[in-house]
C-alpha atoms as a printed R data frame, in Angstrom:
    type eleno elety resid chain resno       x       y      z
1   ATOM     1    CA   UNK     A     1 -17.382 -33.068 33.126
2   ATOM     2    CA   UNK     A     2 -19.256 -32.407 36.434
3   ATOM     3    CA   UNK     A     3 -20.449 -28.695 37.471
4   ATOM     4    CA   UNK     A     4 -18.562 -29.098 40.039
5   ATOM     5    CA   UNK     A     5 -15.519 -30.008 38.419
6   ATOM     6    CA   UNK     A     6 -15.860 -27.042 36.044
7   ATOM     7    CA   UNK     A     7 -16.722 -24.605 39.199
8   ATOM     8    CA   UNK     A     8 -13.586 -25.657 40.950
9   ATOM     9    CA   UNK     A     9 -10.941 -25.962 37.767
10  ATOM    10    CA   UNK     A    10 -12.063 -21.980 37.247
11  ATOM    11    CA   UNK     A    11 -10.986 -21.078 40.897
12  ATOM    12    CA   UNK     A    12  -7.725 -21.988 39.643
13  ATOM    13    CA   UNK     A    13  -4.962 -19.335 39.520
14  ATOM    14    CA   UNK     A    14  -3.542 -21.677 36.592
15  ATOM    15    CA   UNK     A    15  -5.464 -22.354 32.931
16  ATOM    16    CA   UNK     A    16  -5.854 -26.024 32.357
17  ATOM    17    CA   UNK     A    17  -7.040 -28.404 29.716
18  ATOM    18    CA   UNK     A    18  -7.919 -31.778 29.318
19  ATOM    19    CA   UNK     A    19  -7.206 -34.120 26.637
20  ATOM    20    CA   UNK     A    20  -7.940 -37.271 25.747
21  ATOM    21    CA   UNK     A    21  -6.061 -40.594 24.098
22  ATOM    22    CA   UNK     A    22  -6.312 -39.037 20.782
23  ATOM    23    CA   UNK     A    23  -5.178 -35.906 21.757
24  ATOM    24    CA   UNK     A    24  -8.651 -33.932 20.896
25  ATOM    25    CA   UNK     A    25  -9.029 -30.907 23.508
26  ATOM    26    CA   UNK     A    26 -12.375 -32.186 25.428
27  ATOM    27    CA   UNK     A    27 -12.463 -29.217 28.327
28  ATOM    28    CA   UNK     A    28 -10.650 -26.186 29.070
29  ATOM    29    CA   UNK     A    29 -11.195 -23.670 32.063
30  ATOM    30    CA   UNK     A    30 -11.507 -19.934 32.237
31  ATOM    31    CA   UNK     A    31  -8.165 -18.966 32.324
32  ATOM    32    CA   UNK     A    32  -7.129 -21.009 29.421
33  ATOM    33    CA   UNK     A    33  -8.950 -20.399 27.381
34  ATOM    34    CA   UNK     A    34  -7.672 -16.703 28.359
35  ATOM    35    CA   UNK     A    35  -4.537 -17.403 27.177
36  ATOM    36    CA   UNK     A    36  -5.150 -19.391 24.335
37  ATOM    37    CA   UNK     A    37  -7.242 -16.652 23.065
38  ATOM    38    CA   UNK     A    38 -10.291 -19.257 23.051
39  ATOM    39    CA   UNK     A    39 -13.825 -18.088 22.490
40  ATOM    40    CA   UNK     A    40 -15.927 -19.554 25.099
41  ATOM    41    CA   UNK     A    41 -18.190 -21.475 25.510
42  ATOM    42    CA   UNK     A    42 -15.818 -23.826 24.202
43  ATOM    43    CA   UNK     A    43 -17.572 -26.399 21.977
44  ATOM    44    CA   UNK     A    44 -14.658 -29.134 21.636
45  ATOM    45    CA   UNK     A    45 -13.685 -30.810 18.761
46  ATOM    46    CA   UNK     A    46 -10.481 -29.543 18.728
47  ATOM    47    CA   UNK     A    47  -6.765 -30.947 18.673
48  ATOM    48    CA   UNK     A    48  -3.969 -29.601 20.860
49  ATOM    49    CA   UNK     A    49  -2.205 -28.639 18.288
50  ATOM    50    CA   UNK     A    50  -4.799 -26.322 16.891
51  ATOM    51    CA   UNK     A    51  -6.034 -25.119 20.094
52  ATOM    52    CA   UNK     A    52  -2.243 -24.441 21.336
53  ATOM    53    CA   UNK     A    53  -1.406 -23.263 18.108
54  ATOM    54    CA   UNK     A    54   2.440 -25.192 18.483
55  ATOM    55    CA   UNK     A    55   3.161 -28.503 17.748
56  ATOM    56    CA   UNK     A    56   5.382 -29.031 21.071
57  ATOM    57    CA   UNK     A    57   2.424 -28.990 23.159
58  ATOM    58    CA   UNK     A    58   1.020 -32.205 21.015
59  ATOM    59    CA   UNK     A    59   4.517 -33.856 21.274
60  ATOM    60    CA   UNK     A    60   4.485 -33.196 24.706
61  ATOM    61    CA   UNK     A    61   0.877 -34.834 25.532
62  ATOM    62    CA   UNK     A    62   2.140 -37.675 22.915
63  ATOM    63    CA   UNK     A    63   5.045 -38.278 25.392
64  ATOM    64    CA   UNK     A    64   3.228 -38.065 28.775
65  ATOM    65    CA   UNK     A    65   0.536 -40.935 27.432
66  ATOM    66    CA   UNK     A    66   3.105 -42.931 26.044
67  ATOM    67    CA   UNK     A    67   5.313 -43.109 29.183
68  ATOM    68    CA   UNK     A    68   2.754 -41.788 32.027
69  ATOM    69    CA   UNK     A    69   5.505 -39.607 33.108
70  ATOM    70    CA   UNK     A    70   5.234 -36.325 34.071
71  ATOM    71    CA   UNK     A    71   6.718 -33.615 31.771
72  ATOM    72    CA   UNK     A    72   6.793 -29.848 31.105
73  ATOM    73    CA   UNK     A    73   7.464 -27.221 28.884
74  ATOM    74    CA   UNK     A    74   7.832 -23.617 28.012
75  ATOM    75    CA   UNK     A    75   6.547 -22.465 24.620
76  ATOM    76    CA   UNK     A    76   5.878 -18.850 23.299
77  ATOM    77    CA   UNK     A    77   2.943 -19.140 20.819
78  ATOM    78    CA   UNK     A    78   3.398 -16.721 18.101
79  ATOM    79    CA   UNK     A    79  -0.238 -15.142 17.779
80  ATOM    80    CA   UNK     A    80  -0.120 -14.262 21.422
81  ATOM    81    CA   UNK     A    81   2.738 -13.144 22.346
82  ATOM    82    CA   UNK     A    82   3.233 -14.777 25.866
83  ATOM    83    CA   UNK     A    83   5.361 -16.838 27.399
84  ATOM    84    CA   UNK     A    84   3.528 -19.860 28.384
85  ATOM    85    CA   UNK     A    85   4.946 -23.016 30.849
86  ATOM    86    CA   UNK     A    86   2.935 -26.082 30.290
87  ATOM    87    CA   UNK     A    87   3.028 -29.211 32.897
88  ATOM    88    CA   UNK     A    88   1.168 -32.435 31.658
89  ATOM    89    CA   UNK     A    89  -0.300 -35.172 33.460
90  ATOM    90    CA   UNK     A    90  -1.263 -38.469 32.668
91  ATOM    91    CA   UNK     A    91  -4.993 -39.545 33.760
92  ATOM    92    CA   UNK     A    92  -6.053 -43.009 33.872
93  ATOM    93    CA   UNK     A    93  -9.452 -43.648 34.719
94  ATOM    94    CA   UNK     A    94 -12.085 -46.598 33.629
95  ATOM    95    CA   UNK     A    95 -13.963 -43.938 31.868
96  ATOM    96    CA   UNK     A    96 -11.494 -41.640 30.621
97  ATOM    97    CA   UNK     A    97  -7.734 -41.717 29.196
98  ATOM    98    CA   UNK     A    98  -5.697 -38.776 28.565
99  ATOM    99    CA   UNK     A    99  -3.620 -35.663 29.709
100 ATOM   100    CA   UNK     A   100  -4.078 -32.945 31.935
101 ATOM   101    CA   UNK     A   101  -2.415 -29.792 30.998
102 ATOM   102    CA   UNK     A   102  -1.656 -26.876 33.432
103 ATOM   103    CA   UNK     A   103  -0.800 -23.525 31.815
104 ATOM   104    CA   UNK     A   104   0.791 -20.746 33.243
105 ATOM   105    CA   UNK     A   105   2.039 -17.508 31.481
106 ATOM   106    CA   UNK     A   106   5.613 -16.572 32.559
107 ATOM   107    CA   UNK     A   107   5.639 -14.016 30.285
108 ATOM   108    CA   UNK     A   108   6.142 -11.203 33.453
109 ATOM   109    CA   UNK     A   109   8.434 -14.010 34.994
110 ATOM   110    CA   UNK     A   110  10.816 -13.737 31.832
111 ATOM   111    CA   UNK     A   111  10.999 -10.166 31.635
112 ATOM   112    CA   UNK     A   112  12.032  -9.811 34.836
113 ATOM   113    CA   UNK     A   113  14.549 -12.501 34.602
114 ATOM   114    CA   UNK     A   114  15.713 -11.164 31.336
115 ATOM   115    CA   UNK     A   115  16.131  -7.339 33.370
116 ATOM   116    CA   UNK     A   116  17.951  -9.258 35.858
117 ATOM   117    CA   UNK     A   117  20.583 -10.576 33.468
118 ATOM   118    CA   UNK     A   118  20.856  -7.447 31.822
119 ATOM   119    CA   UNK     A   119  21.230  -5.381 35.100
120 ATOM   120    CA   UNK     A   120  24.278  -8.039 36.109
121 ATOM   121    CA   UNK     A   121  25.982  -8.056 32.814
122 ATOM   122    CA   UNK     A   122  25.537  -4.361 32.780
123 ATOM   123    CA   UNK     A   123  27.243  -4.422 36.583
124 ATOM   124    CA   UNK     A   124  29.696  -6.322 35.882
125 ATOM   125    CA   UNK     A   125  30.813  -4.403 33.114
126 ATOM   126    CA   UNK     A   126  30.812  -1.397 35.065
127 ATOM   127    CA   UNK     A   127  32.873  -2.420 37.713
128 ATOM   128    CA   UNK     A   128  35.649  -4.783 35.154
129 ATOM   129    CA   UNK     A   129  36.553  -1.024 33.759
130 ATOM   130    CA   UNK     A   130  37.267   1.316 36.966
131 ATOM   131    CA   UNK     A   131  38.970  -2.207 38.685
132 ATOM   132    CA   UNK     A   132  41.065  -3.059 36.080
133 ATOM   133    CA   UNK     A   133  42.414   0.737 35.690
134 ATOM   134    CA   UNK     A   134  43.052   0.516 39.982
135 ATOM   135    CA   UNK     A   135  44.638  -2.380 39.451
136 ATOM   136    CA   UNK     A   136  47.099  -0.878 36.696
137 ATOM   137    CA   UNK     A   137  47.681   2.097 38.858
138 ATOM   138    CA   UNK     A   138  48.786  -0.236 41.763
139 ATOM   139    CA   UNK     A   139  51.149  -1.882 39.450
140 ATOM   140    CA   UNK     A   140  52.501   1.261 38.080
141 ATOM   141    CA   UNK     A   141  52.908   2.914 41.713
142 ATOM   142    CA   UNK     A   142  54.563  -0.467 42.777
143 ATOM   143    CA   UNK     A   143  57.453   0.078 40.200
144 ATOM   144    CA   UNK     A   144  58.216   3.218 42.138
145 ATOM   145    CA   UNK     A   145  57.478   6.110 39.794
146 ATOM   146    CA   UNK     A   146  58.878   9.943 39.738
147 ATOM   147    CA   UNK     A   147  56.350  11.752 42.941
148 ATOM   148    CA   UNK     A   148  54.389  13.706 40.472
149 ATOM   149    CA   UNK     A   149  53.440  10.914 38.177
150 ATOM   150    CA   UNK     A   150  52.463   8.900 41.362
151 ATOM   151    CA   UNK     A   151  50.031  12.004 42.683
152 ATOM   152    CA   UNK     A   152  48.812  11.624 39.284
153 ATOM   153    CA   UNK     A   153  48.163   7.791 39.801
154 ATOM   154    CA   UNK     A   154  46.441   8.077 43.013
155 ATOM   155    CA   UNK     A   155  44.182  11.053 42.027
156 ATOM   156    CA   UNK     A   156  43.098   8.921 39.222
157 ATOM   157    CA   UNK     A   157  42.658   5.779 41.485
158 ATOM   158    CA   UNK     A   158  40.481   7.996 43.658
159 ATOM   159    CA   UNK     A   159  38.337   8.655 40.761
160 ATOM   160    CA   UNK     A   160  37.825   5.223 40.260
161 ATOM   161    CA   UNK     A   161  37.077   4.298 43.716
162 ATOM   162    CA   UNK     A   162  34.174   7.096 44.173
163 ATOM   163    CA   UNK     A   163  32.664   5.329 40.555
164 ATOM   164    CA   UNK     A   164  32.852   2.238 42.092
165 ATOM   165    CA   UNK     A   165  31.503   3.807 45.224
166 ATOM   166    CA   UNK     A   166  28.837   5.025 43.290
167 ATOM   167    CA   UNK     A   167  27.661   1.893 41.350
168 ATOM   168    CA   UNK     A   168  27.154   0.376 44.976
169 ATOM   169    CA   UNK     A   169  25.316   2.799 46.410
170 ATOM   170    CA   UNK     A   170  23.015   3.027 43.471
171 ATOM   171    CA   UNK     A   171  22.590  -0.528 43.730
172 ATOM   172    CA   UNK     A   172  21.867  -0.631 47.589
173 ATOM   173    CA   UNK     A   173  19.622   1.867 46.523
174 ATOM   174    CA   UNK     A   174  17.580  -0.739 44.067
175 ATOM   175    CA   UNK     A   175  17.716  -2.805 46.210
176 ATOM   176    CA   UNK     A   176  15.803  -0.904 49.213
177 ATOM   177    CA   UNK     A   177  13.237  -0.029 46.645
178 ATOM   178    CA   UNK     A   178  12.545  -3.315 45.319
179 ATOM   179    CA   UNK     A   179  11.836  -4.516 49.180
180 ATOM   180    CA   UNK     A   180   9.510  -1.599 49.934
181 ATOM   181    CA   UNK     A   181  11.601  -0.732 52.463
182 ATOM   182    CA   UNK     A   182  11.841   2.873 51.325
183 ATOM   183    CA   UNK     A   183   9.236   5.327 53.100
184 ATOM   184    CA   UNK     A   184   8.995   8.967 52.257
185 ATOM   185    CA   UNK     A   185   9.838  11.513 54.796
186 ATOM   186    CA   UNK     A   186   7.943  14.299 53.073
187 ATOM   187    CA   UNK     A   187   8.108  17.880 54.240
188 ATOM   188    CA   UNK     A   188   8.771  21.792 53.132
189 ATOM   189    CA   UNK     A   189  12.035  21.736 52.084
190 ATOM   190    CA   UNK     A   190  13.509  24.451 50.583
191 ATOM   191    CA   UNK     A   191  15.042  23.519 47.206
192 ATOM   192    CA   UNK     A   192  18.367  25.706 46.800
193 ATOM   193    CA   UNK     A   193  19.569  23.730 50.065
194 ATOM   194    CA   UNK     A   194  18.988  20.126 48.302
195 ATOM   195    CA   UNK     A   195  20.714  21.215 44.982
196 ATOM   196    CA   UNK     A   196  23.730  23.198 46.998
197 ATOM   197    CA   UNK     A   197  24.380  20.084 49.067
198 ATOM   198    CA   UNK     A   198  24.189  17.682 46.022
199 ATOM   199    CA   UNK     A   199  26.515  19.851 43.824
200 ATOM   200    CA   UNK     A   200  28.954  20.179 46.905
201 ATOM   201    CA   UNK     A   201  29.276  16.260 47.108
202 ATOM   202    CA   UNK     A   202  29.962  16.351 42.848
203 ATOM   203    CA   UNK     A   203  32.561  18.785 43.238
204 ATOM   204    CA   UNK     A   204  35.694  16.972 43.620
205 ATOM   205    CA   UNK     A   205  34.512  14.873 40.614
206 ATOM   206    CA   UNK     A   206  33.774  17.513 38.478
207 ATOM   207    CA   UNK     A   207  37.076  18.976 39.173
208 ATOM   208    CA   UNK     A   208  39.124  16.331 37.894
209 ATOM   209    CA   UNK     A   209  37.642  17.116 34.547
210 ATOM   210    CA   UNK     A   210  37.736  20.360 35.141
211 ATOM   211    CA   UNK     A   211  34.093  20.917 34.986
212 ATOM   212    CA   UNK     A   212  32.076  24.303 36.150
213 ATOM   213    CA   UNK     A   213  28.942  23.155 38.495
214 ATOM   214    CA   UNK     A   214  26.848  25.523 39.409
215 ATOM   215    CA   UNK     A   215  22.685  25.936 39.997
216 ATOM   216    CA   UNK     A   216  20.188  28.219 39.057
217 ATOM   217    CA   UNK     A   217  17.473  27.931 42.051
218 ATOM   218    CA   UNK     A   218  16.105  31.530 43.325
219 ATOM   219    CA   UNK     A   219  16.082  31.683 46.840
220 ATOM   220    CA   UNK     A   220  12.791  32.928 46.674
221 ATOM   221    CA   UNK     A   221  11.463  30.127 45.330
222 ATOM   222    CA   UNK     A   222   8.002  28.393 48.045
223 ATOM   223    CA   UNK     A   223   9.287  25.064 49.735
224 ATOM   224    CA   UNK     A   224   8.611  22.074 47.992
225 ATOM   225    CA   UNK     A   225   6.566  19.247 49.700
226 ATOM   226    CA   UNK     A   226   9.513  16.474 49.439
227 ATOM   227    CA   UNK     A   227  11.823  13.750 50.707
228 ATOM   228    CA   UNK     A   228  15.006  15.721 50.755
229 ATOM   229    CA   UNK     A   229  17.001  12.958 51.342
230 ATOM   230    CA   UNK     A   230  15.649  10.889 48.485
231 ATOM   231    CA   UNK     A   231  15.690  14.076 45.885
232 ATOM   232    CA   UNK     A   232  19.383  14.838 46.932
233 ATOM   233    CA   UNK     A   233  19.914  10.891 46.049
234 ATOM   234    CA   UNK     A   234  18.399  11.580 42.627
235 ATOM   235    CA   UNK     A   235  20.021  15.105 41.739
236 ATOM   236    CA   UNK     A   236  23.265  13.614 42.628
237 ATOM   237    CA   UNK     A   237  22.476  10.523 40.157
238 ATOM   238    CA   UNK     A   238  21.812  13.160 37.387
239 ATOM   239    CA   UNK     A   239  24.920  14.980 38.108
240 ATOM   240    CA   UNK     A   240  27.199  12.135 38.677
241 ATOM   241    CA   UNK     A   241  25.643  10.963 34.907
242 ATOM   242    CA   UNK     A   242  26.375  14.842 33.385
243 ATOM   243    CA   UNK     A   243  30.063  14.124 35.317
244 ATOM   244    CA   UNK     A   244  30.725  11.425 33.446
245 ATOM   245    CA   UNK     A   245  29.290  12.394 30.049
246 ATOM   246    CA   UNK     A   246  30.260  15.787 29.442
247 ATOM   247    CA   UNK     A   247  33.538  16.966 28.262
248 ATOM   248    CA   UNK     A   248  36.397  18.197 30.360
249 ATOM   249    CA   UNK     A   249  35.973  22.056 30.449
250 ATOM   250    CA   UNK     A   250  32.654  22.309 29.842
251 ATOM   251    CA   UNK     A   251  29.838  23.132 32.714
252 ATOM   252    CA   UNK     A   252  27.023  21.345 34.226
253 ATOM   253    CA   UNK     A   253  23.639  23.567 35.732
254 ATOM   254    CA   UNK     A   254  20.641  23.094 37.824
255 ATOM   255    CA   UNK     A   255  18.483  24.854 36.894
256 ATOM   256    CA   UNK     A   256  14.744  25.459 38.886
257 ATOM   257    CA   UNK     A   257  11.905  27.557 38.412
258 ATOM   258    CA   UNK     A   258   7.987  28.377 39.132
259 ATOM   259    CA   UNK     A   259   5.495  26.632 36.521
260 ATOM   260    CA   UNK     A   260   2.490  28.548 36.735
261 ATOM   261    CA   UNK     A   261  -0.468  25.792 36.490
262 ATOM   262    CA   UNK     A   262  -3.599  27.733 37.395
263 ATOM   263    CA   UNK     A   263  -3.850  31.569 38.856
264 ATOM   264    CA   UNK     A   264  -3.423  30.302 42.573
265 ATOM   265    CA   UNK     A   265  -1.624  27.139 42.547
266 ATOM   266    CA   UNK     A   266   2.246  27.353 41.506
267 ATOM   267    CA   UNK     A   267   4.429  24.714 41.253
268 ATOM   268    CA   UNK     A   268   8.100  24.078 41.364
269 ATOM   269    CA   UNK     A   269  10.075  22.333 38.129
């Protein structure tokens, strides 16, 4: 293989290899040999079944020289670790026959998709519990029930609604962050002011368990270089979680105070 060729298949954002009729490994770039966990130089002599340490990469070159069609595959080679999606090609030439293999590793690809499956499963299961209670309710109030029993209903139906509330927000939330669309507004803030204001908007929560919020932030605490808007968002997430997890009676805190770091530089925690 030309310099040239070898100059331009490592400006590649892809690893690729080259095989010929027999199925022996003649040239692999950079990257590939990356992934593959190749020494290089690479020497040759080597089938693909060795070098890609999985015999579905060598069925898979078998296949494209048989046929000359086109095919791919996704293969997780056990020493590595990774994900890896393979694409082979054909080549027929008057001085060569073989396959051209382009490898990619998906394995970042995956994990996200694999998060994304989980976060949706984990949605939907979320929002199948407080919608089918509502939907109970409804049918209970629609039988006509005594007036207490149906304040009863419709307290609980407005605790669903704020979870459901919730879940949405947190995921408009997610999905703000994932587009970079959040900026920071930083500024002095002063901290009892955030955690009053976020234990104000728990309140009516908490109550329907009967649960005691309060906070433990000195007044006299400095101002704290923040977003306020984006901290209340956060201490409201960690209350609405402390809501829902602790038992009815008991009593949720916030709790802040001064972390001394060094003899002239304080900071808040």
């Amino acid at each position: 293989f030309s310099p040239l060729f070898r100059i331009a298949s490592d400006a590649l954002d892809a690893g690729m290899l080259i095989a010929d009729d027999q199925r022996e490994v003649r040239y692999l770039n950079q990257q590939a040999a990356q992934m593959l966990d190749v020494p290089q130089p690479y020497g040759g002599g080597q089938g693909l079944i060795a070098l890609v340490r999985d015999y579905q990469a060598d069925a898979l070159a078998q296949e494209v020289l048989r046929d000359g069609e086109a095919r791919e595959l996704v293969l997780q080679p056990l020493q590595s670790g990774r994900t890896l999606r393979l694409r082979a090609n054909r080549i027929d030439a008057e001085e060569f026959r073989g396959v051209a293999v382009l490898v990619r590793d998906v394995t970042q690809i995956n994990l996200l998709e694999r998060a994304r499956r989980d976060m949706v499963a984990n949605v939907s299961h979320e929002l199948r519990t407080p919608l089918a209670s509502v939907k109970l309710l409804v049918e209970t109030l629609q039988s006509g029930p005594p007036p207490q029993i149906a304040e009863r209903m419709l307290s609980q139906m407005a605790q669903e609604v704020d979870a459901v509330t919730q879940l949405v927000d947190e995921l408009h939330e997610l999905s703000q962050i994932e587009s970079g669309r959040v900026a920071l507004k930083l500024a002095p803030t002063s901290l009892p002011g955030v955690a009053a204001r976020a234990i104000e908007r728990i309140r009516p929560q908490a109550e329907r368990k009967t649960l005691k919020v309060g906070a433990e932030v000195p007044d006299e605490l400095p101002p704290v270089l923040m977003d306020a808007g984006r901290v209340g968002q956060v201490l409201l997430n960690l209350l609405h979680n402390a809501v829902k997890f602790t038992p009815a009676g008991g009593s949720i805190t916030i709790r802040a105070t001064v972390i001394a770091i060094g003899p002239d530089a304080p900071k808040v925690g």
